[in-house]
Legacy VTK file of the C-alpha trace (Angstrom):
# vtk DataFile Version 3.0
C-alpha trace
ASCII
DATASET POLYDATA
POINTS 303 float
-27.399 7.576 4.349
-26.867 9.030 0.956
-25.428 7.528 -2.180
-22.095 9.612 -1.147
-19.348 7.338 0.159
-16.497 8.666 2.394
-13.016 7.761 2.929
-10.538 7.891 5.136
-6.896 7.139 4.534
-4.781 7.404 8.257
-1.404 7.850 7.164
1.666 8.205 9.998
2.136 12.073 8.920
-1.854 12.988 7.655
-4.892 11.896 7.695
-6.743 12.542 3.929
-10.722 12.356 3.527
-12.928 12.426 0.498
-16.222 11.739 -0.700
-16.829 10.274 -4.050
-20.571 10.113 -5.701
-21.696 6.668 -7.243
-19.541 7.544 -10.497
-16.117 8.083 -8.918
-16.364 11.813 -8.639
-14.725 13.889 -6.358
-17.632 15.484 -4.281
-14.945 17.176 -1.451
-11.683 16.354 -0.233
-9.404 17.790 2.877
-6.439 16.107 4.972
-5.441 16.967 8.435
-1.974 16.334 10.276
-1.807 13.074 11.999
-1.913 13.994 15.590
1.139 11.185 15.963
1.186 9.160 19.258
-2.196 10.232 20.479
-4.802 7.797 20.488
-7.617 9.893 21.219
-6.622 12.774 19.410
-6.765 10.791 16.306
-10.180 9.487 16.599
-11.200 13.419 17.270
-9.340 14.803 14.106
-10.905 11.655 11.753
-14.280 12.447 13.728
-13.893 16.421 13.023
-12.495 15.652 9.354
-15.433 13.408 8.790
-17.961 16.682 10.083
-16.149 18.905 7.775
-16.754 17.044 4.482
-20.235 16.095 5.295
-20.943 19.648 5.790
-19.477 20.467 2.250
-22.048 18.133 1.047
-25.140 18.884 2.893
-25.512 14.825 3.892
-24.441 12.141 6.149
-21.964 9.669 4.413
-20.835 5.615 4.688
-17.714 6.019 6.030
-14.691 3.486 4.804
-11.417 3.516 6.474
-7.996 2.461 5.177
-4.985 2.416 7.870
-2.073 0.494 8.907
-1.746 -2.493 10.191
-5.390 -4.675 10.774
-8.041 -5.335 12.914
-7.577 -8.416 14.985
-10.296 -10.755 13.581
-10.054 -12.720 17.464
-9.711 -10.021 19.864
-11.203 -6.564 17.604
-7.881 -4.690 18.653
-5.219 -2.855 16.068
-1.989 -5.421 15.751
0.458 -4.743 13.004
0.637 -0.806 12.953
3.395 1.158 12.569
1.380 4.032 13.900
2.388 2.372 17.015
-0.221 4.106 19.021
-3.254 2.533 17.247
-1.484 -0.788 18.620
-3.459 -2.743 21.320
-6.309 -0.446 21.075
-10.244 -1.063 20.113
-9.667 1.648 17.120
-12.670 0.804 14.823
-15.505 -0.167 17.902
-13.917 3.602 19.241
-14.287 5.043 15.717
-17.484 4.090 15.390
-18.891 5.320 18.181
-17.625 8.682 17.549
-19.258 8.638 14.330
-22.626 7.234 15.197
-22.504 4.681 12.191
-20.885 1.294 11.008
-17.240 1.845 9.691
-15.837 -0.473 7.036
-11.902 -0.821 7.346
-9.225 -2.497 5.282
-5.222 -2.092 5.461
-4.175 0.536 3.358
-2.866 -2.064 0.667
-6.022 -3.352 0.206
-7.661 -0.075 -0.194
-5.624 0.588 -2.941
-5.780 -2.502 -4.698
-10.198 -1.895 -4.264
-9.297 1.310 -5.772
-7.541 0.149 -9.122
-9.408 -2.650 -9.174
-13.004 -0.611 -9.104
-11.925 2.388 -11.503
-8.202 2.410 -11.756
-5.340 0.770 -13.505
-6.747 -2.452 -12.711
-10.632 -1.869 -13.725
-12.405 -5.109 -14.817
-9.901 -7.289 -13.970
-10.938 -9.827 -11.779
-8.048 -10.266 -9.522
-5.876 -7.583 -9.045
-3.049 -7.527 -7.016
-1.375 -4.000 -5.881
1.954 -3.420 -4.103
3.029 -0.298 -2.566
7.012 0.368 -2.776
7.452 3.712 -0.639
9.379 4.122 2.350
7.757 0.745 3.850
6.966 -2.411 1.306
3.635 -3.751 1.278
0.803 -5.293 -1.045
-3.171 -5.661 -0.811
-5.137 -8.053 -3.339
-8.991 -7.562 -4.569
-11.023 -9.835 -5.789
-13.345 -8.451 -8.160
-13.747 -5.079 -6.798
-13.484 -6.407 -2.934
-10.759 -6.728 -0.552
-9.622 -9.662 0.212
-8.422 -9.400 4.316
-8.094 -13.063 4.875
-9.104 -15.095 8.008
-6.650 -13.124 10.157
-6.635 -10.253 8.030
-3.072 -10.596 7.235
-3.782 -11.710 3.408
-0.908 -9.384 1.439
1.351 -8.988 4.003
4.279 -9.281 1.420
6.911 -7.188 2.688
7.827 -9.162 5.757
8.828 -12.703 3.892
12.179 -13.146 3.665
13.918 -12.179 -0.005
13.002 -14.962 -2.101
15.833 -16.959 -4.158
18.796 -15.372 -2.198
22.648 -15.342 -2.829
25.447 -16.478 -0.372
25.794 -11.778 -0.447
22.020 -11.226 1.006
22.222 -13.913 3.537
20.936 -12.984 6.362
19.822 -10.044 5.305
19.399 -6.626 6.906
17.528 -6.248 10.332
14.126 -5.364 10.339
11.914 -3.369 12.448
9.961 -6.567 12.833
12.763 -8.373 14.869
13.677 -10.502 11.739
16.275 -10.274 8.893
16.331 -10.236 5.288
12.983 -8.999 4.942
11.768 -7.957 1.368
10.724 -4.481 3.063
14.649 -4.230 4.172
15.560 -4.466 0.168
12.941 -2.769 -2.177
11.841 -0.049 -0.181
13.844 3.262 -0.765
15.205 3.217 2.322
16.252 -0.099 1.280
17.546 1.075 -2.067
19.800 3.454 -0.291
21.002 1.340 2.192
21.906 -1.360 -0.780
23.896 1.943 -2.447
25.982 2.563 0.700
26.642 -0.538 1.197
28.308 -1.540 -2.501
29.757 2.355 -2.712
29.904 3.355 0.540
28.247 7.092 -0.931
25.061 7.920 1.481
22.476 8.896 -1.222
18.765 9.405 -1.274
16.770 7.338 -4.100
15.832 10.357 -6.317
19.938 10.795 -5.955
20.561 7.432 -7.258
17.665 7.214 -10.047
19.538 10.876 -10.962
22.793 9.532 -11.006
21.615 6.145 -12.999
19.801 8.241 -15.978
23.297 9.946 -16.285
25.425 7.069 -16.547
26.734 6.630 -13.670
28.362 2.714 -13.519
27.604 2.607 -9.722
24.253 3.705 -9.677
23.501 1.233 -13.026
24.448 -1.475 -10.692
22.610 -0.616 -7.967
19.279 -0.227 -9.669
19.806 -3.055 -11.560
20.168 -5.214 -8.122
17.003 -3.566 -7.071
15.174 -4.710 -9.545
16.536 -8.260 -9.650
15.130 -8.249 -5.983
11.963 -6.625 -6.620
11.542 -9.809 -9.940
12.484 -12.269 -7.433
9.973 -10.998 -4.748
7.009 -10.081 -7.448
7.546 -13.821 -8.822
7.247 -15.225 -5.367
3.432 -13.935 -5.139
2.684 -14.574 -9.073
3.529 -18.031 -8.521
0.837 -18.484 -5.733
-1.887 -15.881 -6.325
-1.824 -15.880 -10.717
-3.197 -12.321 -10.421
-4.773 -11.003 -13.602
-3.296 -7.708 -13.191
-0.199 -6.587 -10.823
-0.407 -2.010 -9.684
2.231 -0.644 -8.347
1.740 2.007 -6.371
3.901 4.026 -3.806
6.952 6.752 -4.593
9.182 4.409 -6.703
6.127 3.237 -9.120
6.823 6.985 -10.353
9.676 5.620 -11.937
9.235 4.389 -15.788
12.628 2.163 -15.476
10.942 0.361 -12.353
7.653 -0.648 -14.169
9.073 -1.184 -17.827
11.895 -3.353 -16.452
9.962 -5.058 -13.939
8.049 -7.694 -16.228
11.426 -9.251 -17.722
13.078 -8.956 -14.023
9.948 -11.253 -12.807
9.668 -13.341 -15.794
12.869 -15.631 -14.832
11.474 -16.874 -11.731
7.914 -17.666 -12.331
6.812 -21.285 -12.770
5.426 -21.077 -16.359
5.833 -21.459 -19.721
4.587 -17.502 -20.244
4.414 -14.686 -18.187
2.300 -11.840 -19.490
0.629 -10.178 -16.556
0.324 -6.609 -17.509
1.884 -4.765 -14.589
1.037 -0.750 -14.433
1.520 2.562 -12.154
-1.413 3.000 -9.644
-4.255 5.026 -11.971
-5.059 7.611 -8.929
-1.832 7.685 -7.144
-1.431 8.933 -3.850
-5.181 9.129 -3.922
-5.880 5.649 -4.437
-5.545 4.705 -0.804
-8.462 7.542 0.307
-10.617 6.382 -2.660
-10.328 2.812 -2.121
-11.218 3.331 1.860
-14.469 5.143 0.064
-15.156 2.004 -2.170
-15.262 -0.264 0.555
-19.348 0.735 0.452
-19.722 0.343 -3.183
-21.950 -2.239 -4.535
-18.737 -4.599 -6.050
-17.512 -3.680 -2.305
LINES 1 304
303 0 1 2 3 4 5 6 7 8 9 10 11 12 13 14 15 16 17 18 19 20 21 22 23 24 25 26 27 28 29 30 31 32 33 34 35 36 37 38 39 40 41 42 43 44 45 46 47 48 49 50 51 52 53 54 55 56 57 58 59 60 61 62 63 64 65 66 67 68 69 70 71 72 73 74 75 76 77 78 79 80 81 82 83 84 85 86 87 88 89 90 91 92 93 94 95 96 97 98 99 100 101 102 103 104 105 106 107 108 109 110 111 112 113 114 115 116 117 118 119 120 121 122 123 124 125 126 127 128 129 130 131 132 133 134 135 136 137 138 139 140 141 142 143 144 145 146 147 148 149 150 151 152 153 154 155 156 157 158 159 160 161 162 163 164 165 166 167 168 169 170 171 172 173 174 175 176 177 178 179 180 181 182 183 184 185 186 187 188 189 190 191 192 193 194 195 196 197 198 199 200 201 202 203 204 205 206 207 208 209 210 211 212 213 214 215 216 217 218 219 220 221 222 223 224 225 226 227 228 229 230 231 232 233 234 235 236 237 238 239 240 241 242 243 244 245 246 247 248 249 250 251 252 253 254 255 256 257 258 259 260 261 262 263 264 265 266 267 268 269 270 271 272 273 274 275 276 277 278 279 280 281 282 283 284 285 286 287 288 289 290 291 292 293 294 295 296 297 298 299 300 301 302
């Protein structure tokens, strides 16, 4: 294989590739539709993705894959994904085979944490620790430069504790997809932002609506945002105070938001068990591309 690594970001809607060369550069890049609920029409439109790209570069790739959910370290099978599809199945073994060649997978959380942590927001730090607030909650961590899955490749799964530090008003929670209730997911996602809005105003509004209505003054909308991000300190405190991470990347739709990751610090600072809290905590360097690169960095030589 050549010194070109490819990656492979399977997102519930697409499916983005790209190759990088050894310094990070962009080499080719395409993304497909997700063929949703079809097993083997997935493999066949990663397989025919992977074809394309390698054609654009005259040479035969490593391959590193980022996707939901994890591979079972006991049984090899998907578990966790909310491409529901993938669920059950022998994905990576199947992938593989396709592509004549050894895949490398991760979670999409932990490719983009590998991604900021090899030439992102969180380059040379040694442990970085990335969350993704979009329309799910989640959160890889890398150790310096590599992925850190865990023993049943669950390490990061932050989004489905329970809101940490609750008031008598968030008990139990709302119901999650999971089966449980009060999930972090349910309150700092932007679904969960909304939900939070219609239930203290009872307007239905979208979370660009609300950030809108909160840069013009708008008392409700104030409120609102300022209970996200009380939640959002809380929950970022609850990891700080177990993992120390020498940087924290946010990543996802709402780390677009300047409020969100200059109030964040002083929101987490309350609740975590020290005398100091100075963790520098940034917007995801690559954005939505950090998931695609970090699947390609899974091959690099920190990786």
């Amino acid at each position: 294989m050549s010194a070109l690594r490819l990656g492979i970001d399977l997102g519930g809607t697409k499916i983005a590739g790209i190759i990088l060369d050894t310094e990070g550069r962009v080499r080719a890049e395409a993304r497909v539709a997700t063929p949703r609920g079809d097993y083997a029409g997935t493999l066949q439109a990663i397989a025919d993705l992977v074809a394309q790209l390698e054609s654009e570069v005259g040479g035969r790739c490593s391959v590193g894959l980022g996707m939901p959910g994890a591979i079972s370290s006991q049984t090899g099978l998907v578990k966790n994904a909310n491409s529901t599809w993938l669920n059950g199945q022998p994905f990576l073994s199947d992938l593989e085979a396709v592509l004549d060649r050894p895949v490398r997978a991760e979670n999409d959380a932990n490719c983009l944490a590998v991604s900021e942590a090899v030439d992102g927001a969180g380059a040379g730090a040694g442990i970085v620790w990335a969350i993704i607030l979009g329309t799910g909650v989640g959160s890889g961590i890398a150790l310096r430069g590599r992925a850190l899955s865990g023993r049943d490749r669950i390490a990061g799964e932050w989004g489905h504790n329970p809101l940490p530090r609750p008031i008598d008003a968030e008990r139990p929670g709302p119901p999650c997809y999971c089966g449980r209730s009060g999930c972090i997911e349910t309150w700092v996602s932007g679904p969960g932002l909304a939900a939070d809005h219609l239930r203290r105003t009872g307007a239905v509004a979208g979370g660009e609506a609300i950030v809108a209505a909160m840069r013009a003054g708008d008392a409700d909308a104030q409120a609102t945002f300022a209970a996200y991000l009380d939640r959002l300190g809380r929950s970022v405190a609850y990891v700080v105070n177990i993992l120390d991470p020498d940087m924290i990347v946010v990543g996802g739709g709402l780390s677009r938001l300047p409020e969100l990751i200059d109030g964040l610090p002083a929101a987490t600072a309350p609740h975590v068990f020290s005398d100091t809290f100075d963790t520098p905590i940034r917007a995801s360097l690559h954005g939505d591309a950090s998931g695609v690169r970090g699947a390609a960095w899974l091959w690099s030589e920190t990786g």
